[in-house]
Each structure stands twice: as C-alpha cells, then as structure tokens.
C-alpha positions as CSV (number, residue, x, y, z in Angstrom):
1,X,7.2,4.0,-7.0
2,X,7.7,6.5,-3.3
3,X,6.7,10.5,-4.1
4,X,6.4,12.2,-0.8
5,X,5.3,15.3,-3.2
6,X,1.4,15.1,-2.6
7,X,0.7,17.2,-5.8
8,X,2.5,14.2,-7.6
9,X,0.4,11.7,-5.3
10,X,-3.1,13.3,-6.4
11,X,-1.9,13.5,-10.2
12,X,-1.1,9.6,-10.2
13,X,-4.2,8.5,-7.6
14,X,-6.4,10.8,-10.5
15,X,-5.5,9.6,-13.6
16,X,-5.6,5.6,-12.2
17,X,-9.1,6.2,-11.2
18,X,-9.5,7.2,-14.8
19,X,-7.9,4.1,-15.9
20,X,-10.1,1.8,-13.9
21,X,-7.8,1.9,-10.4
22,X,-4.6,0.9,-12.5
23,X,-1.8,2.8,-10.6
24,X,0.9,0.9,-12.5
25,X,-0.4,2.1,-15.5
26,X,-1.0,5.8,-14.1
27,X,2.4,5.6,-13.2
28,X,4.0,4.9,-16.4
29,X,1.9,7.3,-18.7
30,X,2.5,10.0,-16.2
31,X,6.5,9.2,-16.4
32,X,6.5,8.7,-20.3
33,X,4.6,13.0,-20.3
34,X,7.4,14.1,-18.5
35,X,10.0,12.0,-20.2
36,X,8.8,13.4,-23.5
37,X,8.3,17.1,-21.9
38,X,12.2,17.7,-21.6
C-alpha cells in the first residue's frame, strides 16, 4: 500500500504497533472501517 497522506501514515504505523508491528494487518482493518463507514 503508497499514502502520501501522513495523517493516514500515523493511523496505519499506530494501530500496527498495537497489533504487534503487523502493518499488513493494520492495513486491512483500517480498509475494511472505511469500507463499512460508506
């Protein structure tokens, strides 16, 4: 995944530390909350 939105970057880089470094993972819950937001 490429964001050069740095609010986005902080939100994804913050929830994989919370998920034990997992990015991948950060990046999919974070995509399936805005999927299910619209």
């Amino acid at each position: 995944a490429y964001t050069t939105e740095e609010t986005e970057k902080v939100e994804v880089y913050r929830l994989a530390e919370k998920l034990g470094d997992d990015i991948e993972a950060a990046i999919r819950q974070l995509a399936e909350r805005r999927r299910n937001k619209e």
